[in-house]
VOMAR-17679 format. One line per 3 residues: number of its first residue (from 1); their letters; for each residue x, y, z of N, C-alpha, C. Coordinates in nm, 3 decimals, padded with zeros to 5 digits. Layout:
! VOMAR-17679
NUM = A = X:Y:Z:X:Y:Z:X:Y:Z  ...;
***
This chain:
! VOMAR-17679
1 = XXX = 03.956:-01.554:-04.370:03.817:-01.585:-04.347:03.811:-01.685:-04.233  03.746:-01.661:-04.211:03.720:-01.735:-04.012:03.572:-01.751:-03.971  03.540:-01.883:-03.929:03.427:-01.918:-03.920:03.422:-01.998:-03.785;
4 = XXX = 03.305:-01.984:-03.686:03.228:-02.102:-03.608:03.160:-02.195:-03.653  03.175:-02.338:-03.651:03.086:-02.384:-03.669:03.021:-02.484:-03.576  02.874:-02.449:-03.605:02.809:-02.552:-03.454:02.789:-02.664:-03.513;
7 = XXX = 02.799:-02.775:-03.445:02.796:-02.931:-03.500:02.641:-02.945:-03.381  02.574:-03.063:-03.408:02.514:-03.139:-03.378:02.565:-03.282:-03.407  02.530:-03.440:-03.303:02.630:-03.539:-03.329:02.484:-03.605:-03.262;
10 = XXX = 02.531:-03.728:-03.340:02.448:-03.873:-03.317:02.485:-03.867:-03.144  02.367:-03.941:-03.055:02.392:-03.910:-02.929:02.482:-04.023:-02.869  02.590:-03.941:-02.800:02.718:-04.033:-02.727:02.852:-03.995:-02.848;
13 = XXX = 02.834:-03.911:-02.960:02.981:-03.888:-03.012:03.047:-03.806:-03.047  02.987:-03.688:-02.944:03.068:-03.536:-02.925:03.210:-03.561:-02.933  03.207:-03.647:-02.868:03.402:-03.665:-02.785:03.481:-03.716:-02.922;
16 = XXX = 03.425:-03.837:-03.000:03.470:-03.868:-03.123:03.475:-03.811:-03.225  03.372:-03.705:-03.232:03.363:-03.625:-03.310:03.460:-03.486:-03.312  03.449:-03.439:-03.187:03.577:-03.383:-03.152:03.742:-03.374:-03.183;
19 = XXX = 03.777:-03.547:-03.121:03.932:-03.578:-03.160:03.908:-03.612:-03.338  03.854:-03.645:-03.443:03.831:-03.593:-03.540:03.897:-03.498:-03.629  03.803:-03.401:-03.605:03.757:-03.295:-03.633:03.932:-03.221:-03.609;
22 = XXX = 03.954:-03.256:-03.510:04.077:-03.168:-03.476:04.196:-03.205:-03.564  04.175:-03.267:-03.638:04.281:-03.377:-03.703:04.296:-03.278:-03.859  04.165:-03.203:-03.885:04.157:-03.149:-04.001:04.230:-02.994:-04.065;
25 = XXX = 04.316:-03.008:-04.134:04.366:-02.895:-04.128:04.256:-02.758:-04.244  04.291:-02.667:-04.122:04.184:-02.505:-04.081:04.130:-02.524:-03.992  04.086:-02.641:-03.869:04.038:-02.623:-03.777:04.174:-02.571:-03.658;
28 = XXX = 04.120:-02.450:-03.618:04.185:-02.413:-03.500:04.128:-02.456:-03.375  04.009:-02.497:-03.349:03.968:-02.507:-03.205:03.882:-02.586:-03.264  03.809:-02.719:-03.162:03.725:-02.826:-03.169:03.690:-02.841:-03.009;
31 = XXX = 03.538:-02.826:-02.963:03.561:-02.825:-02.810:03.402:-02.890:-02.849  03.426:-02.951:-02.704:03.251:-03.059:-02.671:03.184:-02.908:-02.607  03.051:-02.876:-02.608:02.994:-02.757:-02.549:02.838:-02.854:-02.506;
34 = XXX = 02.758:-02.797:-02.400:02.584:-02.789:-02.379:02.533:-02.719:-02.454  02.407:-02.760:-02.495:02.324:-02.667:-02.525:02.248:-02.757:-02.638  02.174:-02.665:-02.717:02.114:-02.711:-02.831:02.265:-02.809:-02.976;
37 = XXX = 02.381:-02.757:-02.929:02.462:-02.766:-03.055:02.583:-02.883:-02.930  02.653:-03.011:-03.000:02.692:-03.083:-02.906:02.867:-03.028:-02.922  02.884:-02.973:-03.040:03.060:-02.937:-03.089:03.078:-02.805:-03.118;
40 = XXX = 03.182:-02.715:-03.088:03.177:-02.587:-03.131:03.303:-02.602:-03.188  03.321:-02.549:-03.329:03.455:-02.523:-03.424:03.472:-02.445:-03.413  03.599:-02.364:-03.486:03.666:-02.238:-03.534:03.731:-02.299:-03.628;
43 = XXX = 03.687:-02.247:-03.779:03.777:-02.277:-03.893:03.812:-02.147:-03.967  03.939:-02.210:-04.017:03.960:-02.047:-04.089:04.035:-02.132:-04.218  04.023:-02.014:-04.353:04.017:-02.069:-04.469:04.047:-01.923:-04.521;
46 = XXX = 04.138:-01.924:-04.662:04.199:-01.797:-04.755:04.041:-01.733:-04.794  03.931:-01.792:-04.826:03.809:-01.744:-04.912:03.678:-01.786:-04.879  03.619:-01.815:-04.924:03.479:-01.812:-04.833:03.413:-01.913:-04.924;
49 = XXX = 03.492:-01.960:-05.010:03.503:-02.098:-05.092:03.558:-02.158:-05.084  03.661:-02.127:-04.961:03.759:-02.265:-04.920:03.686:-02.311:-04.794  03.640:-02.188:-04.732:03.559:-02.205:-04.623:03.484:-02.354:-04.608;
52 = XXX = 03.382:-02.304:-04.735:03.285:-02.369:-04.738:03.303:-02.487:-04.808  03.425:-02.529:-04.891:03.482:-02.669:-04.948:03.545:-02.712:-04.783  03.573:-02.656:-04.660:03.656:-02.749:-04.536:03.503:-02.799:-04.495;
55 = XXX = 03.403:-02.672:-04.503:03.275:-02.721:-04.409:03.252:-02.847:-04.492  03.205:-02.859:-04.605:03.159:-03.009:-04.659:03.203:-03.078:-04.695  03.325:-03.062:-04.725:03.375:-03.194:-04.791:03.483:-03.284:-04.663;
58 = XXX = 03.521:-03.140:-04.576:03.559:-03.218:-04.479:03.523:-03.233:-04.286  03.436:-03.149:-04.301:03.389:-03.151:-04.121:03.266:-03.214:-04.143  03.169:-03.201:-04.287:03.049:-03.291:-04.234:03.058:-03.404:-04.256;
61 = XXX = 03.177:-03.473:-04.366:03.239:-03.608:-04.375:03.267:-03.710:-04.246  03.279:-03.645:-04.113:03.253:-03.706:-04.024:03.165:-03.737:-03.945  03.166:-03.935:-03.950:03.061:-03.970:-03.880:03.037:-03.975:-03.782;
64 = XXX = 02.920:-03.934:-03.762:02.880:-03.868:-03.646:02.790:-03.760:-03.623  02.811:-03.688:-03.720:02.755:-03.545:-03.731:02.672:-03.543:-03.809  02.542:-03.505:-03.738:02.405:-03.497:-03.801:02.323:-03.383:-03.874;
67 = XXX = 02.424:-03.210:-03.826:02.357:-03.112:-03.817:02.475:-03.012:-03.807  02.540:-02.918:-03.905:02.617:-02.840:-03.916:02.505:-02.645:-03.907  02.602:-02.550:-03.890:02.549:-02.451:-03.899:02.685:-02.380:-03.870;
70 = XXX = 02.695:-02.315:-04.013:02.837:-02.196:-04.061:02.800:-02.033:-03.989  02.883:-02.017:-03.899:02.869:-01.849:-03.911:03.022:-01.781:-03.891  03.015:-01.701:-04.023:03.121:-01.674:-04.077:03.179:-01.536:-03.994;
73 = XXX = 03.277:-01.531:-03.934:03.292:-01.408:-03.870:03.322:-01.277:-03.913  03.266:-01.168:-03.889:03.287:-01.041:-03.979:03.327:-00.935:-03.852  03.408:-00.847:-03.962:03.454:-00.739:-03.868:03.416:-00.630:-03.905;
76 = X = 03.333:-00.564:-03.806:03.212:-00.444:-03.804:03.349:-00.329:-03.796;
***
């Protein structure tokens, strides 16, 4: 199971939020991006309840981050 997730961050702590984030194991990728969303993830997890125990208990645990949004990747 493999997921994006868009972060939103208190303004000025993309970058902190970033080196973070990367620290957490299932995150494969942590990158600063523009736009409406300030962090873009890639997490991957055995179930879609481990998924969602990395999203909260450990990517929105960091401070900093004001605004998460999960999209889980599927194969058509």
């Amino acid at each position: 199971m493999q997921a994006y997730v868009l972060i939103q961050t208190e303004v000025g702590k993309a970058a902190t939020v970033v080196r973070a984030i990367r620290d957490i194991d299932g995150v494969t990728l942590a990158e600063d991006v523009t736009g409406p969303y300030d962090v873009i993830v890639r997490a991957q997890a055995r179930t879609i309840d481990e998924l969602g125990t990395l999203v909260v208990a450990q990517i929105q645990a960091v401070p900093g981050i004001t605004r998460t949004l999960t999209c889980p990747v599927i194969n058509i």
